[in-house]
C-alpha positions as CSV (number, residue, x, y, z in Angstrom):
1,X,147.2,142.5,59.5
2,X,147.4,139.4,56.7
3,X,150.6,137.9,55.9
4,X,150.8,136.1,52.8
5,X,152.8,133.5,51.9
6,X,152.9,130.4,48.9
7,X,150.2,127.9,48.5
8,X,152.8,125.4,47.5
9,X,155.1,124.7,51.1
10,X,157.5,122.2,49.4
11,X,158.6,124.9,46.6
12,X,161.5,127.1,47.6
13,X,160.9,130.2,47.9
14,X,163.1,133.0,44.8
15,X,164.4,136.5,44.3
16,X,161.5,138.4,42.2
17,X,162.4,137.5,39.2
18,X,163.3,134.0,38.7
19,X,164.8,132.7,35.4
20,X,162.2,130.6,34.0
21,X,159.6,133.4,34.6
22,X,161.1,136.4,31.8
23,X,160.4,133.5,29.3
24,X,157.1,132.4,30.5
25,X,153.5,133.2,29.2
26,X,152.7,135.2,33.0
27,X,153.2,138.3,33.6
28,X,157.5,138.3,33.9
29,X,159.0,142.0,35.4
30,X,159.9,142.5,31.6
31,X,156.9,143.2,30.6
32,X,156.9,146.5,32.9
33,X,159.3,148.5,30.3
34,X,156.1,148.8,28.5
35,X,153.4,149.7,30.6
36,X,150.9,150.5,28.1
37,X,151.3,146.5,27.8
38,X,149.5,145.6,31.3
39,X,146.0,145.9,29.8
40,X,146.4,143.2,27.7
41,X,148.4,141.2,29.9
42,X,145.5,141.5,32.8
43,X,142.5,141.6,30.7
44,X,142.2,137.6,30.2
45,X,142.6,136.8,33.7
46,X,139.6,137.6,34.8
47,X,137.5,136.1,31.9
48,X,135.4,133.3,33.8
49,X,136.6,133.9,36.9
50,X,134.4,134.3,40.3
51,X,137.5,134.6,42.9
52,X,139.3,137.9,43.1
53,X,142.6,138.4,40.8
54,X,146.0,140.0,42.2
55,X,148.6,141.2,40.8
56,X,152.3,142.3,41.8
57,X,154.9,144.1,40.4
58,X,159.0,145.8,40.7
59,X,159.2,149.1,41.5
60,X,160.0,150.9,37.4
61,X,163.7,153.4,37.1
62,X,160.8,156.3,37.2
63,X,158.8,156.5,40.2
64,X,155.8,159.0,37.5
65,X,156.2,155.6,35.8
66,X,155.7,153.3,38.2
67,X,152.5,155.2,39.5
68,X,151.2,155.3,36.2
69,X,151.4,151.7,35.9
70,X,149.5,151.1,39.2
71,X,146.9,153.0,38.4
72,X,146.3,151.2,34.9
73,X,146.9,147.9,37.0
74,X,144.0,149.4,39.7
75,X,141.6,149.8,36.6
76,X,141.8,146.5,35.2
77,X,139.9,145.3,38.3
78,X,142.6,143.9,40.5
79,X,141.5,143.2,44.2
80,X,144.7,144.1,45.7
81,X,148.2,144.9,44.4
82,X,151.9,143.5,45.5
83,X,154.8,145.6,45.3
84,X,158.8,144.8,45.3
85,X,160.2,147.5,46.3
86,X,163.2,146.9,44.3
87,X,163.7,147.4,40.7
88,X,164.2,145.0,38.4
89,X,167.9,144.9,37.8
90,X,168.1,145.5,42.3
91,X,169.3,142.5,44.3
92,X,168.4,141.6,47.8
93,X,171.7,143.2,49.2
94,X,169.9,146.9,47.7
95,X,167.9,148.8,50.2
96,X,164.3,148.4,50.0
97,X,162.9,151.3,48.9
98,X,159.8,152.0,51.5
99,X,159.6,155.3,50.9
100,X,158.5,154.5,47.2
101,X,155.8,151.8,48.2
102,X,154.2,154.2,50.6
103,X,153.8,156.6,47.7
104,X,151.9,154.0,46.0
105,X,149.8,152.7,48.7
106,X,148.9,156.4,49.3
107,X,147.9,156.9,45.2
108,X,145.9,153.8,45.1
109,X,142.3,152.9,46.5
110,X,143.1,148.9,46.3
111,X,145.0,147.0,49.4
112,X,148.9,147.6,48.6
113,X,150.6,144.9,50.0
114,X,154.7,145.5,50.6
115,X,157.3,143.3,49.8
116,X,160.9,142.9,50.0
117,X,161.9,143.8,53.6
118,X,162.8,140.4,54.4
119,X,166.6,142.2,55.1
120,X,165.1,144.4,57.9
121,X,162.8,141.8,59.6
122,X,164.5,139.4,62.3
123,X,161.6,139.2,64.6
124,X,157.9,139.3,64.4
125,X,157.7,142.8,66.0
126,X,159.3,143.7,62.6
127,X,156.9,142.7,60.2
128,X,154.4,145.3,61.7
129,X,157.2,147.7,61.8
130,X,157.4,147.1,58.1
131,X,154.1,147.6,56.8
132,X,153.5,150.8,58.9
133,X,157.0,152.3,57.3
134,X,155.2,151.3,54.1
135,X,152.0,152.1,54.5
136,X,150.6,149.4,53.1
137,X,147.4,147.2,54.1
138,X,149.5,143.8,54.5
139,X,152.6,142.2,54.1
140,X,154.4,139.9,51.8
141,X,157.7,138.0,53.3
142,X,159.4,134.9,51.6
143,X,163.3,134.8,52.1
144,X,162.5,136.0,56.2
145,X,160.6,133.2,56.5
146,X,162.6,130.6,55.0
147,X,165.3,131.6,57.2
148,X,162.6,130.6,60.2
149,X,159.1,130.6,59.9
150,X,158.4,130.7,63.6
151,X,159.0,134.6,62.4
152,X,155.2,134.4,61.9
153,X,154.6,133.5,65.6
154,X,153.6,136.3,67.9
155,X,154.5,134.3,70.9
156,X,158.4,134.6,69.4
157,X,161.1,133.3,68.0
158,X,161.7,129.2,68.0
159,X,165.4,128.1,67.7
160,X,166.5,126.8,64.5
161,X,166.6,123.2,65.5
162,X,163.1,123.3,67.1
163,X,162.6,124.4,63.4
164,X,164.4,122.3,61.4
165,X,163.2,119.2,63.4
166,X,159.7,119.8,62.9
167,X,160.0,120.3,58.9
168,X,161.7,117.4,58.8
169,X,159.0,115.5,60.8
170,X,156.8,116.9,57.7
171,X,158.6,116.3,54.8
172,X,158.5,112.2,56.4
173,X,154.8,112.4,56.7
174,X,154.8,113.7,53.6
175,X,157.2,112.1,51.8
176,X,159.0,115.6,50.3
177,X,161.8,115.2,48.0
178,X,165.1,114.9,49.3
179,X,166.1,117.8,47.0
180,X,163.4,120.5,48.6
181,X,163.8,119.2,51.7
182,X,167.5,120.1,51.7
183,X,167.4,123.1,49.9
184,X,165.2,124.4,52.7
185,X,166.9,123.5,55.6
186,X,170.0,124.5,53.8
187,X,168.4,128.4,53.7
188,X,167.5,128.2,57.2
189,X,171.1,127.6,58.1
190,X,172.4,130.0,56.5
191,X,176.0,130.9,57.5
192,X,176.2,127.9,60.0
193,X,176.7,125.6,56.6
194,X,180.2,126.5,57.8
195,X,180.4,124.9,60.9
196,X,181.3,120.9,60.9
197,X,177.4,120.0,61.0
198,X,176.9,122.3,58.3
199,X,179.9,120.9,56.3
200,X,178.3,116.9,57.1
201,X,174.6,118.3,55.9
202,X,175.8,119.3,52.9
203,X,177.4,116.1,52.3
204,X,173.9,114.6,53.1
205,X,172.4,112.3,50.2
206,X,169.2,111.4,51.2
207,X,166.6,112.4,53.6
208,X,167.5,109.6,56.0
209,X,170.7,110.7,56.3
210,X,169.4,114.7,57.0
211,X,167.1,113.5,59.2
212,X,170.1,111.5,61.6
213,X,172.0,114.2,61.5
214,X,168.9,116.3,63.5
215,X,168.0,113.0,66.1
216,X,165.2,112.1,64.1
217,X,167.0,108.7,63.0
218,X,164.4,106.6,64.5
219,X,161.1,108.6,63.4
220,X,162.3,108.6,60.1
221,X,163.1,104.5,59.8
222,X,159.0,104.2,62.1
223,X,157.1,106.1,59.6
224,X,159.2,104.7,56.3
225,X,157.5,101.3,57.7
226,X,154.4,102.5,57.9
227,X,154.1,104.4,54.5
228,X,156.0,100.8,53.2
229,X,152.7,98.9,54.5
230,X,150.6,101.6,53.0
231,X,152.1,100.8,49.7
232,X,151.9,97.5,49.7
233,X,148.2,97.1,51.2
234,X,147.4,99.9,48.3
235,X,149.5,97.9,45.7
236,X,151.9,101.0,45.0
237,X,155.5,100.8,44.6
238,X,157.9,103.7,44.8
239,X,159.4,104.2,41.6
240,X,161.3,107.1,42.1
241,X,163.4,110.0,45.1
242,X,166.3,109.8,47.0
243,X,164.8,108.8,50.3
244,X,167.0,105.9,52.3
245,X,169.0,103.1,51.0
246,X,169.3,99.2,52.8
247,X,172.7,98.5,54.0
248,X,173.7,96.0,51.5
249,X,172.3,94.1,48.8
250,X,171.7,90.9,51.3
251,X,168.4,93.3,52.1
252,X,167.4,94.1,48.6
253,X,165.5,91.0,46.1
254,X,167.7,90.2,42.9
255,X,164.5,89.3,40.5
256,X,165.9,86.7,37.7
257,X,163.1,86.5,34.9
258,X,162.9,86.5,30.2
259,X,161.3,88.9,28.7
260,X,161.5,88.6,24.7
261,X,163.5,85.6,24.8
262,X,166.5,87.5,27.0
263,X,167.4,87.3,30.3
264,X,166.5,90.1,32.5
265,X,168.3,90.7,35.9
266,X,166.8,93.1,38.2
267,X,167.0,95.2,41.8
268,X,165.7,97.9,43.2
269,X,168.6,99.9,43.9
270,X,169.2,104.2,43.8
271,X,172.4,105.4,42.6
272,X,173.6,107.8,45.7
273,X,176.5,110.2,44.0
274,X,177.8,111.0,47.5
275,X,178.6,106.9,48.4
276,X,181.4,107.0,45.6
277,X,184.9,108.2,45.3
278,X,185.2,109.2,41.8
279,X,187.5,106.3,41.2
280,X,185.3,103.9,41.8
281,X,181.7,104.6,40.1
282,X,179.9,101.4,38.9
283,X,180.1,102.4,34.8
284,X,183.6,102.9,35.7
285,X,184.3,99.0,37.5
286,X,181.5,97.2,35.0
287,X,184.4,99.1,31.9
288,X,186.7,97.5,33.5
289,X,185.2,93.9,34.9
290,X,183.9,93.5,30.7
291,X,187.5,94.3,29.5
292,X,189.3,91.8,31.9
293,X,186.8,89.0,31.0
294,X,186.6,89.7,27.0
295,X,182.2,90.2,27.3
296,X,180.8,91.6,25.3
297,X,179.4,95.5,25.9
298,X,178.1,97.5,27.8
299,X,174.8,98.7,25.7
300,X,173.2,100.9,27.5
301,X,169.0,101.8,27.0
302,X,166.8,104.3,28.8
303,X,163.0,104.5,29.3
304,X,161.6,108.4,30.3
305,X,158.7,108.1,32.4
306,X,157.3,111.7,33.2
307,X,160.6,113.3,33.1
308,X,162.5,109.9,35.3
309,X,164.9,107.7,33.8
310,X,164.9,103.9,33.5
311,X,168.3,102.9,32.0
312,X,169.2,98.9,31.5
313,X,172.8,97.4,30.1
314,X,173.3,94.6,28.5
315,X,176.7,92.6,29.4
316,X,177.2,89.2,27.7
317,X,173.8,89.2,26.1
318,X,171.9,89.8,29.8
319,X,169.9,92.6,30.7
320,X,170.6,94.3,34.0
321,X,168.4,97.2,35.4
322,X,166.8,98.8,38.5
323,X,163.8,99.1,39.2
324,X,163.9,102.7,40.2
325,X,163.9,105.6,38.4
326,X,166.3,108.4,38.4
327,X,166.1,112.1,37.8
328,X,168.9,112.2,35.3
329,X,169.8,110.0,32.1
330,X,173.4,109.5,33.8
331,X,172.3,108.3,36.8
332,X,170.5,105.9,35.6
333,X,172.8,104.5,33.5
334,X,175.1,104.3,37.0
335,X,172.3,102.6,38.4
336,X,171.9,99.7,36.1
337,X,175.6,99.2,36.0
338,X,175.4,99.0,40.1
339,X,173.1,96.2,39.4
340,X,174.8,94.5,36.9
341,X,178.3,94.3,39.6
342,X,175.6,92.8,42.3
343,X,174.8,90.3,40.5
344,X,177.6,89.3,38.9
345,X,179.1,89.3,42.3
346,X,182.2,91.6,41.3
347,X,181.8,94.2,43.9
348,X,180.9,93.2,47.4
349,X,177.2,93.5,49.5
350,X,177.7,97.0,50.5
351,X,179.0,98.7,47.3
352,X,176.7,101.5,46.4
353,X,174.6,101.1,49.8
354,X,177.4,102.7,52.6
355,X,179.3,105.6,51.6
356,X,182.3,104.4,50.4
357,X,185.7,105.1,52.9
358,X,186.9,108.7,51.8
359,X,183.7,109.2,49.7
360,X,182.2,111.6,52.8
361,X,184.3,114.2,54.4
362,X,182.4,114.9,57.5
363,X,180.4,111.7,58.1
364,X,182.3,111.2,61.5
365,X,180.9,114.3,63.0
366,X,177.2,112.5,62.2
367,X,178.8,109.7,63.6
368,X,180.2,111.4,66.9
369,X,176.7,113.3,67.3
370,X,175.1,109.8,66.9
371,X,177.2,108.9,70.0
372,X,177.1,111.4,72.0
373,X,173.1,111.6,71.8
374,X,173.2,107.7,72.6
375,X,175.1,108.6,75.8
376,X,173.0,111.8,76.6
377,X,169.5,109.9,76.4
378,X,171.4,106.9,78.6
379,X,172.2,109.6,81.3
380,X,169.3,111.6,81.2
381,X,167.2,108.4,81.5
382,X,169.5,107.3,84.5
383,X,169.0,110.7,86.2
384,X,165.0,110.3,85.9
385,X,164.9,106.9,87.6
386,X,166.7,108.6,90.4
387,X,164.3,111.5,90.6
388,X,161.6,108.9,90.8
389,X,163.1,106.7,93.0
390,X,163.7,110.0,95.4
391,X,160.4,111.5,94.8
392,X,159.2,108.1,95.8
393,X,160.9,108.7,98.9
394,X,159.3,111.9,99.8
395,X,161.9,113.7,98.8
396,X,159.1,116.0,96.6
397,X,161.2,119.4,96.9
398,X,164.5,118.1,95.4
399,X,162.6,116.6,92.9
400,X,161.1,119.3,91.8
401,X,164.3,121.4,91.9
402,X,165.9,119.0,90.1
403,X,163.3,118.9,87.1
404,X,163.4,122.8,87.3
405,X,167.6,123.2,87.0
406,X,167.5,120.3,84.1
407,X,164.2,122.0,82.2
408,X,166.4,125.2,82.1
409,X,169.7,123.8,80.8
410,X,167.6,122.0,78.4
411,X,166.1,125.4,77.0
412,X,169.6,127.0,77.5
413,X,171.3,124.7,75.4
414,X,168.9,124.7,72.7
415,X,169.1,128.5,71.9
416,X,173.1,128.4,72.9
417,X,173.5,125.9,70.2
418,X,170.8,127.6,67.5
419,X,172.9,130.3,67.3
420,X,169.8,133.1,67.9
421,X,171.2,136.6,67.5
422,X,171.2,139.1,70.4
423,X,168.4,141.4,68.3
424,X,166.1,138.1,68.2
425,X,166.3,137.5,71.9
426,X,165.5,140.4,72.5
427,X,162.4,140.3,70.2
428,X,161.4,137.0,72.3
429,X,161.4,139.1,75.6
430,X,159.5,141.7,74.1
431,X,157.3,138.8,72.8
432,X,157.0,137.3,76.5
């Protein structure tokens, strides 16, 4: 049994079909109104190419219709053939039909691969349950395993924050963007965005900040240094993502220099929406600072590089700007007016670095977990010099009791606190 899923990990996964896709040059699930269309749609694709073509497609209104476009589909050549067994104008919450993709698997001599039964799927066990109710030679599963992509081991189920932990280990090695990295784990907690570490996540800025909330704090500052020295052995400078900020602009360089006879002012700063109440946003204070003082502006210029912005303003006949680049021509206009304040001295060092008080709902529950993982690694390492100390003694059996009782209540806790549903458990005994 295969089980496909995308070549490209740090894009989200989307319902079949997604916006941009009805207006794009592939083959979008409008095109199947007009069957007679597919030839020409196909044909191309496999001019020049050695590797084999696929192809997949929503179920049609007329099932005649839908097997009549399969089989047109089957001649053009395709090696294997995905179907959604929903129709086009059918959401997730709509029953999947199997019945219908069976039909088709049965009609055609290519592999039929079935998709869409993410909703019936909570444990491994269930993905081979799937394709037999189906028919079909594989499986296809994308919104299942965002949800938790241990799904895919046959050993079982991992608890979410086993999960969660170990993507976010990845997207530091890797250096994802804060934006997929939170959209994922976002999916994966699904109805526990409720809860107050739900509620503090979703408040979450940057991947630092995700990555404290899960205990990974410490990883995340380690291999920020080490990528740091990378960059600076290779010469490379990050120019743009939401990763960390300093704590105040005593950490960051304020570069003083004239470029076409005007003073430029410049540091590398990252305007963080979520460290603002809205009362206080740096365009906002700079409006007010230059009408207090009589100065003259704000002018504000941007730069695009490869879809970033670089914005600078000029207050008094300076240039101020950061050196980073932002995803949005607002942001980096809040940017080079946070650098502007710096330097001038009107706001103090941790403006714009530390959420701002008010500016975060839920950032004491981070800060309470924080503590309370503090004290937990203080005890637990307190309890493991006395099992030394008695297992030094001779005093082998306890020892190993106690390592046994504390393994358990480790394992306990995690699933207790994942939140694993009843019918996964009992997946994972199957499993075991």
């Amino acid at each position: 049994m295969c089980i496909f899923s995308s070549p490209y990990p740090s894009l989200p996964p989307f319902p079949i079909p997604p916006p941009f896709a009805t207006s794009s040059p592939y083959l979008p699930s409008p095109s199947l109104l007009s069957p007679s269309s597919q030839d020409n749609n196909l044909d191309p694709t496999f001019t020049g190419l050695s590797i084999p073509v696929t192809c997949k497609i929503r179920l049609l209104n007329n099932m005649d219709d839908t097997l009549a476009l399969c089989r047109t589909i089957e001649q053009c050549g395709v090696a294997a053939l995905a179907v959604h067994g929903r129709t086009k104008e059918e959401r997730p919450n709509h029953p999947n039909h199997n019945d219908q993709i069976r039909e088709i698997a049965n009609a055609l001599s290519i592999p039929v691969i079935a998709n869409g039964g993410s909703k019936e799927i909570s444990c491994y066990e269930d993905i081979e349950k799937f394709r037999q109710e189906t028919g079909a030679a594989s499986v296809m599963i994308a919104r299942a395993a965002m949800w938790n992509c241990s799904i895919l081991r046959p050993e079982g189920y991992l608890p979410m924050d086993t999960v969660i932990s170990s993507y976010l280990k990845y997207c530091t090695d890797y250096d994802n963007p804060f934006t997929y990295s939170k959209y994922t784990v976002q999916n994966m907690l699904r109805e526990q965005q409720d809860t107050l570490r739900g509620k503090a996540f979703l408040e979450t800025q940057t991947l630092q900040e995700i990555c404290v909330i899960w205990g990974l704090g410490e990883y995340y500052k380690t291999e920020q240094a080490k990528q740091a020295s990378l960059r600076l052995a290779l010469n490379v400078e990050r120019e743009s993502g939401k990763v960390s900020m300093p704590p105040s602009a005593d950490h960051v360089s304020i570069v003083e220099k004239v470029e076409e006879e005007q003073k430029v002012v410049e540091m590398p700063v990252q305007f963080i929406r979520g460290n603002y109440n809205n009362a206080d946003l740096p365009k906002m204070l700079l409006n007010t600072y230059i009408y207090r003082n009589q100065l003259s502006g704000p002018k504000y210029s941007h730069i695009v590089y490869d879809k970033f912005f670089a914005a600078s303003v000029v207050v008094d006949g300076i240039k101020y700007r950061s050196t980073l680049r932002e995803k949005s021509r607002r942001y980096s206009e809040q940017g080079a007016a946070m650098v502007c304040l710096h330097a001038r001295g009107v706001v103090n060092k941790t403006y714009g670095f530390v959420p701002a008080d008010g500016a975060r709902k839920y950032q004491y529950v981070i800060d309470e977990a924080n503590k309370a993982r503090e004290k937990g690694e203080k005890r637990e390492s307190t309890e493991n010099d006395k099992m030394e100390e008695r297992s030094s003694n001779g005093d082998s059996a306890e020892h190993k009791k106690c390592k046994l009782e504390n393994a358990v209540l480790t394992e306990n806790s995690i699933i207790v606190n994942s939140g694993i549903s009843s019918d996964v458990a009992e997946c994972n005994i199957k499993a075991s």
